[in-house]
C-alpha positions in Angstrom: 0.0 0.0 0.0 1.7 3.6 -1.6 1.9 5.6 1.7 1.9 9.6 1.9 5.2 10.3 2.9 4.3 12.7 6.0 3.3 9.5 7.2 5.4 7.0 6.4 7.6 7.3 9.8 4.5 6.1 11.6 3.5 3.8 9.2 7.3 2.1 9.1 7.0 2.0 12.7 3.7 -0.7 12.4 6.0 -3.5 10.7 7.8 -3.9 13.7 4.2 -3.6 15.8 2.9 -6.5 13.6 6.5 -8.3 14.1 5.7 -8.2 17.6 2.0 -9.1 17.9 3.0 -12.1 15.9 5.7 -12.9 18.5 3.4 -12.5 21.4 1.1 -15.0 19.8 3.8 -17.5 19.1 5.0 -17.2 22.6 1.9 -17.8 24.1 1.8 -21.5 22.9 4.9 -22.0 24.5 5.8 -22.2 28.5 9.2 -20.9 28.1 8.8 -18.3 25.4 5.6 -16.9 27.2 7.7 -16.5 30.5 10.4 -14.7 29.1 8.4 -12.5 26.7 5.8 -11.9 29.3 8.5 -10.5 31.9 10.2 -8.4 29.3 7.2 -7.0 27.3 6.2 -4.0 29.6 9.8 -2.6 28.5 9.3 -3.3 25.0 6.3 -2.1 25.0 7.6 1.6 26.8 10.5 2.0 24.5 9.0 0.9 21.6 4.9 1.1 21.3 4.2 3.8 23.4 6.5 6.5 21.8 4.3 5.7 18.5 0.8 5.8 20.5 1.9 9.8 22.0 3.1 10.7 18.5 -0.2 9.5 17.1 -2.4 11.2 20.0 -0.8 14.3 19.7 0.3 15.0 15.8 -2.3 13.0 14.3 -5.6 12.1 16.4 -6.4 15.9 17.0 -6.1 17.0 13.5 -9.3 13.9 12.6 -10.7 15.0 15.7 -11.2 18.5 14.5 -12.0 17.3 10.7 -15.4 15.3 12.2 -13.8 11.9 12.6 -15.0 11.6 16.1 -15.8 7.7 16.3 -12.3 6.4 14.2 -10.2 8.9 16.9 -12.0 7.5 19.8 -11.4 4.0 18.3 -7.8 4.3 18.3 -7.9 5.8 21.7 -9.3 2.7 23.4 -7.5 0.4 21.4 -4.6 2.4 22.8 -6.2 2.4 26.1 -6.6 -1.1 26.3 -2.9 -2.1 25.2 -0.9 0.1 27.6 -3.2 -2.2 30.2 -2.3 -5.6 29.1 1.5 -4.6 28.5 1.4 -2.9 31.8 -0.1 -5.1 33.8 1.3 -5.8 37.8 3.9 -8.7 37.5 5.2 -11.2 34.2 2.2 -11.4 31.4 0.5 -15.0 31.2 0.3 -16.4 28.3 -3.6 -15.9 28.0 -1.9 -12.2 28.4 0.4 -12.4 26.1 -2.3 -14.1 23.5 -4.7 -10.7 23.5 -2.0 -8.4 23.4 -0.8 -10.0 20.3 -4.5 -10.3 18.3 -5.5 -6.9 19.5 -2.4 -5.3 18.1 -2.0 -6.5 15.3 -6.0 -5.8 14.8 -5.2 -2.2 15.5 -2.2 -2.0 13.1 -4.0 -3.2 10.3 -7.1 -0.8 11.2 -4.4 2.4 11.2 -2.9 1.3 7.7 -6.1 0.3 6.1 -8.9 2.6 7.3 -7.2 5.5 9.9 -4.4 6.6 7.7 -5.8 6.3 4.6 -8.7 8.4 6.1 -6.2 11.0 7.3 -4.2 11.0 3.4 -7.7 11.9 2.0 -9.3 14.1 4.7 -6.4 16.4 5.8 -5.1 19.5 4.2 -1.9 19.4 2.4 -0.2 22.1 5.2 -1.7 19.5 8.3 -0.2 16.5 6.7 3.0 18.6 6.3 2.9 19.8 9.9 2.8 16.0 11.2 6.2 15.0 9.1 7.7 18.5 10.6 7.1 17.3 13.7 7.6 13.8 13.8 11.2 14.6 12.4 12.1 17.0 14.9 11.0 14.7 17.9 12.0 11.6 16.2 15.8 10.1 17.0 17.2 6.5 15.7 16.2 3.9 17.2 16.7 0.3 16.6 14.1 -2.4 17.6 14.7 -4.4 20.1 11.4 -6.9 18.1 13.0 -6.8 14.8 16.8 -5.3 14.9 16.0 -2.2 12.3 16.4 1.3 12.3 13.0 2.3 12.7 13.4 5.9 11.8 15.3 4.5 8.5 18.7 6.7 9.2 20.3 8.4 6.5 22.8 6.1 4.8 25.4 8.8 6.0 28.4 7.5 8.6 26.9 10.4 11.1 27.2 10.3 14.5 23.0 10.6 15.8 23.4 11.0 19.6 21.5 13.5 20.6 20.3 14.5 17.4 17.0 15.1 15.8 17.5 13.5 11.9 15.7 15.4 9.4 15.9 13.1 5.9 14.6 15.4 3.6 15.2 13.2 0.6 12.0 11.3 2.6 9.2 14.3 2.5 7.7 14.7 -0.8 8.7 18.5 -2.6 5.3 19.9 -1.4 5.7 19.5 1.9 9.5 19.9 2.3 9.7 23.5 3.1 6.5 24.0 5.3 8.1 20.5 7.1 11.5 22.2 7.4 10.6 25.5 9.1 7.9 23.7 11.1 10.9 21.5 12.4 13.2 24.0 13.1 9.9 25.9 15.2 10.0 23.0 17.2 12.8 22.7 18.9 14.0 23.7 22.1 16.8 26.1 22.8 20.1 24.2 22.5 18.6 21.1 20.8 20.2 20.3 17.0 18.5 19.0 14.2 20.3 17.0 11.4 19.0 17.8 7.9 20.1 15.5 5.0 19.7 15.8 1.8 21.2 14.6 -1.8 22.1 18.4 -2.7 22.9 21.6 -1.5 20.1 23.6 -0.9 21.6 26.8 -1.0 18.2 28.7 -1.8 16.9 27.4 1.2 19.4 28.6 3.5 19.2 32.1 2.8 15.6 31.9 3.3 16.1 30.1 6.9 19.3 32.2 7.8 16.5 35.6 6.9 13.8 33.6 8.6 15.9 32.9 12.2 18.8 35.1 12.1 21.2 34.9 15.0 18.7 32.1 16.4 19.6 29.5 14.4 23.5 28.1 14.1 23.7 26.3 11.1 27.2 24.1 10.4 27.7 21.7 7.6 28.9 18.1 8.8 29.3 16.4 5.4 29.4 18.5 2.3 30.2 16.3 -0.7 28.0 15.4 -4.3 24.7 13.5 -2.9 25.6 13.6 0.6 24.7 16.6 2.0 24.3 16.8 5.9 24.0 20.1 8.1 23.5 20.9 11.7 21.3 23.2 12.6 21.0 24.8 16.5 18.7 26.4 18.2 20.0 29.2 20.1 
């Protein structure tokens, strides 16, 4: 399924969700796997499920909210609801646990791809759907999985150092959107955060606009400056 790219972070994200409903279900046929999945899944679930739910409740949720989509929003609410409370629960998961965390995830992933996303491609406004890929870039770090052993942010194929580092991949946000998702990123970030913009070419034009738009608040400094591998810190000040 072709996936607008202001929300293909969230969307790449549900291939490792579906990796682990599958795993919870597998495990929960089996005493040993169940045991140790079951004791380690409330961490998995805060480092790797529950960043995704916050993004989605807070970049993308209000936006349908506000469009008339009341019923689909409050959907994915309680299915949110419910699976921070089975992941969460006091002590190990049992298998029976285990078993409906695993169906009721990967119910809700394939809701999101097939009806809430979709929904959102076709009912928000070209600057909204920009706004969401501004700021899931600026908030958004590498991270590998701990389910599936990718990058889940898909880093730039650039030999960068990311700690403590917003990535901005520009080469990922469609030509519409790039600018509006640029400054919106750059907007969002706290004084003495950086954000990492790639791209496969100099974008000289664009810097003059951002060094007329921010001045003396933003520091920008180039980290990799060579044909197709373009890759420049910028600073809030």
């Amino acid at each position: 399924m072709k996936r607008d790219l202001a929300l293909m972070p969230l969307s790449r994200e549900h291939h490792n969700e579906l990796a682990l409903a599958r795993r919870a279900v597998a495990a929960s046929r089996d005493p040993t796997r169940a045991r140790e999945l079951g004791a380690a899944l409330a961490g998995i679930f805060g480092r790797e499920l529950e960043p995704h739910f916050v993004d989605e409740e807070t970049l993308l949720l209000p936006p349908l909210h506000d469009a008339g989509e009341r019923a689909r929003v409050a959907r994915t609410l309680d299915e949110h609801r419910q699976l921070r409370a089975l992941a969460r629960s006091d002590g190990p998961i049992d298998a029976a646990g285990l078993a409906s965390f695993g169906l009721l995830l990967e119910a809700h992933v394939r809701f999101e791809e097939h009806q809430l996303f979709p929904l959102a491609e076709g009912l928000l406004p070209a600057a909204t759907l920009a706004t969401i890929a501004a700021r899931a870039a600026a908030k958004s770090k590498p991270h590998i999985s701990t389910t599936t052993g990718v990058n889940t942010m898909a880093a730039p194929h650039l030999h960068l150092s990311p700690d403590a580092i917003y990535p901005f991949d520009a080469r990922g946000i469609a030509k519409r959107f790039r600018h509006a998702a640029i400054f919106g990123a750059l907007d969002a970030l706290n004084p003495g955060e950086t954000m990492r913009f790639v791209n496969d070419h100099d974008p000289l034009p664009l810097l003059d606009q951002l060094s007329a738009r921010y001045g003396e608040t933003v520091t920008m400094r180039y980290v990799q400056r060579e044909p197709g591998a373009i890759a420049i810190d910028f600073v809030k000040n």
